[in-house]
N, C-alpha and C positions, 0 to 999 in steps of 0.2 A: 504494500500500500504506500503511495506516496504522498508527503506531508507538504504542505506551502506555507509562505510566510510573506506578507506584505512586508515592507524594507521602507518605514514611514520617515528614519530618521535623516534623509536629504536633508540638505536648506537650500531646496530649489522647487519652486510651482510646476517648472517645466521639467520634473524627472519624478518617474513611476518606476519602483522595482518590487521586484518579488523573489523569492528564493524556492524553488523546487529541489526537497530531499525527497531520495530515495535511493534504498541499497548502503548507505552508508557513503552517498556522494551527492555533488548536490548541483544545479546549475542557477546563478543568477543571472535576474533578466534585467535590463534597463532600458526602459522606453522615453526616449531625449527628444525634446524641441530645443533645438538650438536654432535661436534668433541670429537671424544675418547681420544684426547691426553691435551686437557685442557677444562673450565668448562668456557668459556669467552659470549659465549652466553646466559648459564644459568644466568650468572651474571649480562646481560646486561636487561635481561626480570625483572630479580630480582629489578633490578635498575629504570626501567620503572613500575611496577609494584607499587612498592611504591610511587612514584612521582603522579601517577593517580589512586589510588587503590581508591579513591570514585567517579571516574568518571567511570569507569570499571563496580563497584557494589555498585553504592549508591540505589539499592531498592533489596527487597529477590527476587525479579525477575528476576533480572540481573545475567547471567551466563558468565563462561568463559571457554574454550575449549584450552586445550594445544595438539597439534599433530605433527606430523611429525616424525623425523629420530631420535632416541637418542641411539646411536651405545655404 
C-alpha cells in the first residue's frame, strides 16, 4: 500500500508538492509556476530543497520530479 504526504512547508504560492512512499522509497513531486519576470519560486524550492535534501533522497531510491509551468 502506498502512503502520501502533502509537503505544505514551501514559502512559495506558486509550489505544490507531495511525497509518495512506498516499499521503503519514496518519490517527491513538485508542481512550479515560475513567473517570467522574476526567479522567486525557483529560489524558494532552492531554499526548501536544501533544508530537507536528505529527507527528499536519503536512499539511490528516492526520486524527485520537478513539473509544471516554467514560462
Amino acid at each position: 500500500m502506498a502512503n502520501w504526504e502533502h509537503l505544505g512547508q514551501i514559502s512559495s504560492n506558486d509550489i505544490t508538492a507531495i511525497c509518495l512512499k512506498t516499499g521503503g522509497h519514496q518519490i517527491t513531486i513538485f508542481n512550479i509556476y515560475n513567473d517570467c519576470n522574476d526567479d522567486k519560486a525557483l529560489e524558494a524550492l532552492d531554499s526548501y530543497l536544501r533544508k530537507h535534501s536528505l529527507q527528499l533522497t536519503g536512499s539511490d531510491e528516492d526520486h524527485i520530479i520537478w513539473a509544471g509551468n516554467f514560462n
